[in-house]
N, C-alpha and C positions, 0 to 999 in steps of 0.2 A: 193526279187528282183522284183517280181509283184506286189508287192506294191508301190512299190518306180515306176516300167514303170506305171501304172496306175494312180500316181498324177502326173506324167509328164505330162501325155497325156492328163490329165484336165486341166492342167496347160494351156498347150498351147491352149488349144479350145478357139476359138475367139470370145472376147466379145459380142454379139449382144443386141444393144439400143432400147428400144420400150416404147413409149409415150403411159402412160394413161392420159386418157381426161374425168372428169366427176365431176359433183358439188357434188355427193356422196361420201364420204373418206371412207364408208366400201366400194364399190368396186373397189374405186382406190387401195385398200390395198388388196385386198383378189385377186385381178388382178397380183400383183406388188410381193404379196407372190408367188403364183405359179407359175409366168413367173421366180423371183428369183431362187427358186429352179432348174429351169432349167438353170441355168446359165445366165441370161438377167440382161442385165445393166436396169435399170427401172426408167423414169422417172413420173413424177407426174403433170398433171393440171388440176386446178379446176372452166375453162372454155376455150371457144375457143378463146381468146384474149391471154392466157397466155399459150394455145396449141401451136398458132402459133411462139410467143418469142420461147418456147423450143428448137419446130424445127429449128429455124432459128438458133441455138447457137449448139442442140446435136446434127443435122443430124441423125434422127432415123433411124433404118431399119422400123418396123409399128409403126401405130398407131391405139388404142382399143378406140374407143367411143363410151359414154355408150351413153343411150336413147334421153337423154335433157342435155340440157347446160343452165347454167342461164345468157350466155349474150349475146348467139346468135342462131339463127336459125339452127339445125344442118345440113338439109341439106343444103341449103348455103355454111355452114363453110365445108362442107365436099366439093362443085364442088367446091369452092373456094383453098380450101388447096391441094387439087388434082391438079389444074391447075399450080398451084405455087411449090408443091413438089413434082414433078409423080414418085419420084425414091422410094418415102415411100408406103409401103403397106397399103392398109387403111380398118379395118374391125371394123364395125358396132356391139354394144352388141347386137343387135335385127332383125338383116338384113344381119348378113356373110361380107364377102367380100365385099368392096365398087363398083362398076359396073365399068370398066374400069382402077381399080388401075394394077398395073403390078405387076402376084404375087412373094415375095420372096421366096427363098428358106427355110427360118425358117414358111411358112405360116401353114404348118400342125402342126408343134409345138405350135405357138400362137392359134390356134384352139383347141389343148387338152389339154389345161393351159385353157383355157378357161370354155371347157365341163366338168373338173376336179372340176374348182368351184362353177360350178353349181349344181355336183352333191353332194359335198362335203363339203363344205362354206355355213354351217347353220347359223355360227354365224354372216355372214355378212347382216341376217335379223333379228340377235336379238340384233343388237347395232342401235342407232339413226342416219341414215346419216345427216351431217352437211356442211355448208359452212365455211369453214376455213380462206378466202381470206385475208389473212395476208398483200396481197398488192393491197389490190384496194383503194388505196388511200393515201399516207401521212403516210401508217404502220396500217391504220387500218382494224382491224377484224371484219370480218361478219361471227357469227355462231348460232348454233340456235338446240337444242337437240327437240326431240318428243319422249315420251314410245313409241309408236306404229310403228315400222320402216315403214312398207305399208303406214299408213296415212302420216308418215315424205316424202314420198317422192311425196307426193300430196299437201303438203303445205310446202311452205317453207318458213321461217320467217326472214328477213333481218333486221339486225340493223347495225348502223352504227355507230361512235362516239358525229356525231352529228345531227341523226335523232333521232325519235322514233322506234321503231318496224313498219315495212311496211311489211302487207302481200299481197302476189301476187298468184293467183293457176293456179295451172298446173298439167296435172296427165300426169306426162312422161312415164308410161308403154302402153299411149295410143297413134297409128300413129298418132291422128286427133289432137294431142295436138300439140296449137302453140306457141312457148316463144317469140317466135315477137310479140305476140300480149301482152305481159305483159310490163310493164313500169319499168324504169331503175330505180333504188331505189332511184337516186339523184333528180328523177323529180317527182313531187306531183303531182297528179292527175290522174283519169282513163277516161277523155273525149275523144273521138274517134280523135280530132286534136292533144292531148301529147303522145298517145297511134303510133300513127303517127310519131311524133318525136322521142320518142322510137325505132321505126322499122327502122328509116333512120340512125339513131345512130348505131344501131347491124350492121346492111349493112357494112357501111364506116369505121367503127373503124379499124377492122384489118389491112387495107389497108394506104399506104401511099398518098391517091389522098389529092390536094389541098380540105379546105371544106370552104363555105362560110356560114354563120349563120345571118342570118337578121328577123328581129323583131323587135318592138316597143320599147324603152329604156324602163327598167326594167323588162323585162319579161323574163329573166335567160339565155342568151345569153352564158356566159361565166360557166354557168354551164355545158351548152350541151358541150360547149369547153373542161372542165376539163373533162367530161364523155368519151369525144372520145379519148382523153388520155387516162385514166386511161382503157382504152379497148383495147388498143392497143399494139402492141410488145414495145413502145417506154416507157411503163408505168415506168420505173426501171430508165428513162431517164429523168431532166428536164424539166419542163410545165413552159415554160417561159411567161410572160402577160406584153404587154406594153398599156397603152390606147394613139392612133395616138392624140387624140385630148385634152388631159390632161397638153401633155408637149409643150411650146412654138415653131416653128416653124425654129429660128436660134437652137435651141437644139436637136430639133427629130433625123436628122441626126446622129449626135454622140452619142445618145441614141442607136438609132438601130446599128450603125454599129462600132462605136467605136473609139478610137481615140489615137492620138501620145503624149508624152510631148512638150507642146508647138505649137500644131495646130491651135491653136485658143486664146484669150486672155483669162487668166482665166485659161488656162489646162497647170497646174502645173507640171503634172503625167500622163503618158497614161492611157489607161481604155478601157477594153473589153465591146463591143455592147452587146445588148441582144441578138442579132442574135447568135452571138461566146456563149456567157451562155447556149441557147440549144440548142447545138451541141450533135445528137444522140437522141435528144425529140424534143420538139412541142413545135413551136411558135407560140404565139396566139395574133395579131394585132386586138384589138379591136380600134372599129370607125375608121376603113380602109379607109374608105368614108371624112374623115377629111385631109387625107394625103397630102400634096402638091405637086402641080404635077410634081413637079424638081425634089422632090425627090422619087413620084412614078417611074422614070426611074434608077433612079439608082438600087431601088428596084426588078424591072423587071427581071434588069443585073444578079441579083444577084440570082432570080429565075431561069431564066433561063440556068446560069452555074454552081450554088451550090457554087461560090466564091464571097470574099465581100474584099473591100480595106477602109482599118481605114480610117478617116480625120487624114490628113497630114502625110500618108503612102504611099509608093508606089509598096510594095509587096502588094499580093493578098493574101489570105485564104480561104482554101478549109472549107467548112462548111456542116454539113449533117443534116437538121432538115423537121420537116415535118410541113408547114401552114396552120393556123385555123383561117381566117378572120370575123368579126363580123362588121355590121354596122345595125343603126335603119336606113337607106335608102335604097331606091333601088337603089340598086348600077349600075343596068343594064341601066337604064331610066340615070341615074347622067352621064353613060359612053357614050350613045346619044348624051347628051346634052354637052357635051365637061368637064365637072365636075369632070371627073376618066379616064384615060385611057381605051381605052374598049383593048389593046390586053394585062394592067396589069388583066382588069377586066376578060378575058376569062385565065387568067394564076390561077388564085385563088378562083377561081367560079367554076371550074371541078365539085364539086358536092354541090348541096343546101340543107340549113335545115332553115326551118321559124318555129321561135316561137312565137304561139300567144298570141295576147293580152288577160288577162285576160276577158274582155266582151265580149271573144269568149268563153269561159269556166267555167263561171259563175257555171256550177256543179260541179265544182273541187272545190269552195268555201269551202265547210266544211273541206274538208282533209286540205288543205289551212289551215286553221283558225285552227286547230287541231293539225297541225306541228308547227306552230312559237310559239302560246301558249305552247308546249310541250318543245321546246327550250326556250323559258320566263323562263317555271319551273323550269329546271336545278338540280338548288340550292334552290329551295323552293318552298310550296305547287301550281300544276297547276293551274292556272286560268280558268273560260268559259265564254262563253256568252248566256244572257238572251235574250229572245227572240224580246224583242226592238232591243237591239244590232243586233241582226241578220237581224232584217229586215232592218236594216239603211246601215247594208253592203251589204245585194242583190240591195236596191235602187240606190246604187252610181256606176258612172259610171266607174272608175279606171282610169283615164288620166296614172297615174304612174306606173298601173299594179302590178304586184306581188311585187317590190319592196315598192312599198305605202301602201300595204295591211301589210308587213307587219312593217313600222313604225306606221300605225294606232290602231296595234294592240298594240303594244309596248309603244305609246303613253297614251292609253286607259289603262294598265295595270298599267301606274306609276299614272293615275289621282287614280286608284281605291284603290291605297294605298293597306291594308290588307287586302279589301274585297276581298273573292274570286270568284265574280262572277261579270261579266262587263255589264254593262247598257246603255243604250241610254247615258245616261248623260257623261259618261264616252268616248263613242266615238265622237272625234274631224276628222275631213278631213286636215285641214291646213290650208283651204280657206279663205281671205282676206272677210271680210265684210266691209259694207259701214256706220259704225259707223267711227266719228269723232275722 
């Protein structure tokens, strides 16, 4: 009979949820084991992008973060997620308790789950912590083993499906370390301007503010777009891409927003907008700046209320997506001059990211040139360049930017046939000469 009152009485004890947060998977696990044994529902994230999704879906009682995060600034993500959740307890692996969280009544438990593994969780330093991120992208995996777990968590090696190996350092058991200061593994380069673009990416991603992106045409615009996706709670949702200025001007409308049978000549069959496709993800209106200003107000409307009405509809639809605008203008100078609406243009400008031109970064060149050769190689022996090559590419001035760099290189690789190394002769620009 005291056996049987005694699984009741576990029975009934009520679940309590607590989020680990940390790009290490031994201590998300050696965390998750002995909060487990104590009865904890235990969830798992392997940054603060995919911290904050959790919370937003489990409603935790705490959350345990470890040192560093590999895609945002922890403390940040920590007044940030505080502001946003104050009902979650919030304790630091390195710092106790967050300064003003409100503590729960589980908080001396999560505290000796804690001291427990510390004292006892040898083996969560003799496995290699890894990045596991099964969804930072499209399904792809970023992980990366080291023998030496101490050095593993000082260097950490990102690959992607379709990069090469990108190392980035950090020594998270150290306060002074800063992961804003590292670069996001989709953006090439360590110059103090992408290193920059980086740090305004960690910022803004979690959040759902409007972001506008401007930059010279080809200089990766719509990558920082997929980045502030794939960082955000919305990652599991939808990254819809329309370019304003690709599709004809009687079409855009019904493009964005969608349409009846029979609205127009030609619409056979109604057809859902891009807008309605990501509902719960991120729209990404590149060359904004193209948009026509008839139908920048409709678009406003629709900002403004989160509902959109098909052509040739006259119900409404509620729609929930979060906007990532891109133009190579400046969109603020265009909205002066009567070219943009300036109150769509303060609706979608909430926050800004410029990326620059390549002949602002001319030292990112090598990584540059080291990444698209490395995707060239794929499927067969890499390519390089000789040192003619190289100087013909620091002397040019990039009109086209990273996009042109890298059909030059790509161009330069089919002149070279099976040699595997590329030469002056082999590098072309495109440029029209003045032969007959």
């Amino acid at each position: 009979m005291a056996t049987a009152m005694h699984s009741i009485t576990r029975a009934q004890i009520k679940k309590r949820t607590a989020l680990v947060a940390s790009a290490d998977s031994c201590f998300r696990q050696s965390v998750s084991e002995a909060l487990t044994g104590l009865r904890w529902d235990v969830r798992e994230a392997q940054g603060g992008a995919q911290a904050w999704g959790e919370a937003m879906d489990q409603q935790p009682q705490t959350m345990i973060v470890d040192t560093w995060l590999p895609d945002l600034d922890v403390q940040e993500f920590l007044r940030e997620f505080h502001s946003s959740f104050p009902h979650v307890d919030i304790i630091s692996n390195d710092r106790g308790p967050f300064e003003g969280a409100a503590p729960s009544p589980y908080r001396q438990e999560v505290l000796y789950a804690l001291n427990r593994r510390e004292r006892t969780d040898t083996a969560a330093w003799n496995c290699a912590p890894s990045l596991e991120e099964s969804d930072m992208s499209d399904g792809r995996s970023l992980s990366d083993s080291v023998p030496n777990a101490l050095e593993a968590r000082k260097t950490i090696a990102i690959t992607t499906s379709n990069d090469g190996p990108v190392h980035f350092h950090s020594d998270p058991l150290s306060t002074n370390a800063s992961p804003s200061m590292t670069r996001i593994p989709e953006l090439i380069g360590d110059s103090a301007v992408m290193l920059e673009v980086s740090r305004r990416i960690r910022r803004v991603a979690p959040l759902d503010t409007a972001v506008l992106i401007e930059g010279p045409t080809g200089s990766g615009k719509e990558v920082v777009a997929a980045a502030l996706h794939r960082l955000s709670p919305r990652r599991h949702k939808p990254f819809v891409a329309i370019n304003c200025a690709a599709i004809p001007e009687a079409l855009l409308e019904a493009e964005l927003f969608g349409h009846t049978r029979g609205a127009f000549t030609g619409a056979v069959q109604g057809r859902t907008g891009r807008i309605e496709a990501a509902h719960g993800g991120t729209l990404f209106l590149d060359e904004i700046g193209e948009m026509p200003l008839a139908l920048q107000a409709k678009l406003l409307r629709f900002v403004e209320s989160g509902e959109l009405q098909r052509v040739g509809d006259n119900e409404t639809v509620k729609v929930d997506v979060r906007i990532i605008s891109a133009t190579h203008q400046r969109l603020r100078h265009l909205s002066r001059s009567g070219g943009f609406r300036a109150d769509l243009y303060y609706r979608v400008a909430v926050f800004l990211i410029r990326t620059p031109a390549l002949s602002e970064r001319l030292e990112d060149l090598p990584l540059l040139v080291d990444h698209f050769l490395e995707r060239m190689g794929r499927d067969k022996p890499v390519k390089h360049l000789d040192e003619s090559a190289t100087n013909l590419l620091r002397a040019h001035l990039w009109p086209g930017n990273v996009r042109e760099l890298q059909h030059v290189l790509e161009r330069a690789s089919i002149l070279a046939g099976d040699e595997p190394v590329l030469t002056a002769a082999d590098v072309e620009f495109g440029e029209e000469t003045d032969e007959a």
